[in-house]
C-alpha atoms as a printed R data frame, in Angstrom:
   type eleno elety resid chain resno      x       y      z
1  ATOM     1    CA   UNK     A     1 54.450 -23.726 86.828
2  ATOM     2    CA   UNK     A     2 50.881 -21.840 86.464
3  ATOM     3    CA   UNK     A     3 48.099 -23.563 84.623
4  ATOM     4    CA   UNK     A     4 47.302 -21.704 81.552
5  ATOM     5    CA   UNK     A     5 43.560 -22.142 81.998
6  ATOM     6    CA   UNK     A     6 41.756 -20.058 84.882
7  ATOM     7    CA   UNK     A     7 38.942 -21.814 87.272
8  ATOM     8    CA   UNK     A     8 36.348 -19.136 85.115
9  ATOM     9    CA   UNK     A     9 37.784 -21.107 82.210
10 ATOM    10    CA   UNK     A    10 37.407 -24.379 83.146
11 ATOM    11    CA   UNK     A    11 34.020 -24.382 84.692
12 ATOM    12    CA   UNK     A    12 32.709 -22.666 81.104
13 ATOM    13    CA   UNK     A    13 33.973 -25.578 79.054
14 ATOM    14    CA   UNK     A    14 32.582 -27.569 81.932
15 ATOM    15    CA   UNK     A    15 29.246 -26.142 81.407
16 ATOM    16    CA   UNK     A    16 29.364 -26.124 77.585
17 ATOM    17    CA   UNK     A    17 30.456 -29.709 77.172
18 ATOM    18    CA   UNK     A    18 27.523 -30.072 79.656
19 ATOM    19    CA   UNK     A    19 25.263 -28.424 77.000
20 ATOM    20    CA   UNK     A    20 26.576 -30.747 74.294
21 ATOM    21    CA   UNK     A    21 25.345 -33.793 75.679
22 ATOM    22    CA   UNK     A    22 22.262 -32.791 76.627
23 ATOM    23    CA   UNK     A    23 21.488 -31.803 73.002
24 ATOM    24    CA   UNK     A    24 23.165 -34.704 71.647
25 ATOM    25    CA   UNK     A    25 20.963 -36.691 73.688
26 ATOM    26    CA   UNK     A    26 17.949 -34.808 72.538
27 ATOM    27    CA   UNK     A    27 18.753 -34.208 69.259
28 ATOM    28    CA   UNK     A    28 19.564 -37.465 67.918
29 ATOM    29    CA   UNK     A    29 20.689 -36.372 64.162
30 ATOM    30    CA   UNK     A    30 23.098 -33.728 65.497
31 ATOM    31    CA   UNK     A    31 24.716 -36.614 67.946
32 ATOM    32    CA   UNK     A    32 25.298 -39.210 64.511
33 ATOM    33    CA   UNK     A    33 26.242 -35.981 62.676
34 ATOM    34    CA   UNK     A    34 29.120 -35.398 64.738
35 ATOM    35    CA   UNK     A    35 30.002 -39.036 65.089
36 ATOM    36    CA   UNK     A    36 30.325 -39.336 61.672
37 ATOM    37    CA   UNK     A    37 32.643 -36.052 61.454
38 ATOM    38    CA   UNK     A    38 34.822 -37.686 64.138
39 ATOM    39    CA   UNK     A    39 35.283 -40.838 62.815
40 ATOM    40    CA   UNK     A    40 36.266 -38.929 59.490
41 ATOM    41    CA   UNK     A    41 38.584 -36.974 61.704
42 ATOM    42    CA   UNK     A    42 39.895 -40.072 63.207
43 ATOM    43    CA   UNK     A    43 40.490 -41.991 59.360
44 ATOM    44    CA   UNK     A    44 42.107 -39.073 57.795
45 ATOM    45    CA   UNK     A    45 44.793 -39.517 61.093
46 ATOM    46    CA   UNK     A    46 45.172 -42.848 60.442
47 ATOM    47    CA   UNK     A    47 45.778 -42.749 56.463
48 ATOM    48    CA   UNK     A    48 48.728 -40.287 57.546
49 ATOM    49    CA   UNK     A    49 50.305 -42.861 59.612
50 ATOM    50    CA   UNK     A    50 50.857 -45.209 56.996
């Protein structure tokens, strides 16, 4: 069975999720924004469950 994702494929998300961090880092309001948006994410799941 093949891998659906190519090596080109992987190293961009590689690079990009790279990219994220380092602006997270620097850019501390963008880091809590999306924090905040995944926790949301996260509740939302878990009020589904029930």
């Amino acid at each position: 069975m093949r891998s659906s994702s190519t090596p080109s494929t992987r190293s961009t998300v590689m690079h990009e999720d790279g990219k994220i961090h380092y602006l997270m880092a620097e850019r501390r309001s963008i880091c809590n924004q999306v924090t905040e948006l995944t926790n949301r994410i996260k509740n939302k799941g878990e009020l589904h469950k029930i």
